[in-house]
N, C-alpha and C positions, 0 to 999 in steps of 0.2 A: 336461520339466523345469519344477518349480512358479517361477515368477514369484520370490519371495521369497528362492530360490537366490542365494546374493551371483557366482555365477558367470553365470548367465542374466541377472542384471542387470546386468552388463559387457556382454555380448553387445545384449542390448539398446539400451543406453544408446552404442553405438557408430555405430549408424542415428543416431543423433540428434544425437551432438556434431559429425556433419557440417553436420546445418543450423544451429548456431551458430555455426562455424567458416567453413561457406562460404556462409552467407545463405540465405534462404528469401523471393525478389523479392514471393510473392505477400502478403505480412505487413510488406515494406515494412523489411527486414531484410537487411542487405550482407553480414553476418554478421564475424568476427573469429577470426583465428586463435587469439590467445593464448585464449579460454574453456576451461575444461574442467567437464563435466558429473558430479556428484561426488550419493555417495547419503551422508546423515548418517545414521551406526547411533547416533548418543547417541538424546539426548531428541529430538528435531524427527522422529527417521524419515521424514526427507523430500527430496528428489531438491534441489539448489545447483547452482543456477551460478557458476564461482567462474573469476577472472581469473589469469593466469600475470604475475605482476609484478616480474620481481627486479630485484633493487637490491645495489648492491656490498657482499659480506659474505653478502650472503642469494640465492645465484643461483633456490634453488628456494619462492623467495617466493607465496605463494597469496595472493588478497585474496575475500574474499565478496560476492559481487554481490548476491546473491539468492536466493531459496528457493521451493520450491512448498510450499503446502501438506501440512501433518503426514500423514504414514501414506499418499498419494495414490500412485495407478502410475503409472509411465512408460509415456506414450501419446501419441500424435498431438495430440491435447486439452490435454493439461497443457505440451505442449513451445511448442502453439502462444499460451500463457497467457506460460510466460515468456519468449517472445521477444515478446509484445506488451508487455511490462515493459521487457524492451531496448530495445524501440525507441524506447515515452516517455520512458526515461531516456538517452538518446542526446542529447550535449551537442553533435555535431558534427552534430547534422539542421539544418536551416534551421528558424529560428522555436523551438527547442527550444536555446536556449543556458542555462549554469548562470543568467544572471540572470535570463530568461523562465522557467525554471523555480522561479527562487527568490521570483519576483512573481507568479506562478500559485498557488503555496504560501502567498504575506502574504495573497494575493486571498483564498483559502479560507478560511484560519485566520481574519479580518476576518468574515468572511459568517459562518464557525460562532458564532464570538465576539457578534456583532451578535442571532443567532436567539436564544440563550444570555439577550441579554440580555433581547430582549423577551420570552423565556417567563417571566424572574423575573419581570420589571417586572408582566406578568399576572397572574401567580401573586400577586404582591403585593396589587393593584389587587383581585385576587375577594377575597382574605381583607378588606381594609379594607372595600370594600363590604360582605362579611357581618359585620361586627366595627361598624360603624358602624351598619346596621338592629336589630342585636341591639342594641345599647347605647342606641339611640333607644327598643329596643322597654323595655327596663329602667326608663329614664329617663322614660317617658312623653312622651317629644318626637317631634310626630306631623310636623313640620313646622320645616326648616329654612335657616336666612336665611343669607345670605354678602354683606354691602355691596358694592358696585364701586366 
């Protein structure tokens, strides 16, 4: 049976919501009942992981955790992708709390922010320099003075 079968991908995906449900020690993953392992036929064609969440009013509430990668099969490879997601996004690990993960995130975004800015300031600094030899070269000023 081809793979893309939405019936063989049940079958398949059933080996697998074990190891999100009952953990996989060697990935450092306890694992969680409530997950269930969900394939998106819209746009994404791509295998979710998606939480069991109800709430009164809503008993059969889903919440989206996460997704693999567009158009990707379900394999040993990709399951072991997103349970290494679960587990950096694991608020109840030691050292892995929402506000260490939320100062892990300022830390980044700060460092992209910072790189960002020294390639302007460069990008700047090349243009001025050629904008200032050119316009020395126009002016005929071979040679230039700055007081202290």
């Amino acid at each position: 049976m081809p793979l893309h079968d939405p019936h063989n991908r049940q079958e398949v995906a059933e080996r697998y919501i074990g190891w999100l449900r009952n953990g996989v020690p060697t990935l450092g993953w306890e694992g969680d009942p409530d997950l269930e392992l969900v394939f998106d036929h819209g746009v994404g064609q791509r295998w979710e992981v998606w939480l069991n969440a109800p709430v009164r009013g809503e008993p059969d509430r889903m919440l989206p955790v996460l997704g693999g990668p567009p158009g990707a099969e379900l394999n040993d490879q990709l399951v072991y992708v997103l349970i290494q997601k679960l587990v950096e996004g694991d608020t109840h690990r030691k050292g892995n709390s929402e506000l260490e993960q939320f100062d892990r995130m300022m830390e980044e975004n700060e460092r992209k922010e910072r790189a960002r800015t020294e390639a302007g300031v460069d990008a700047t600094a090349d243009a001025l320099g050629r904008f200032y030899t050119e316009a020395g070269k126009t002016l005929g000023v071979t040679k230039t003075f700055f007081p202290t």
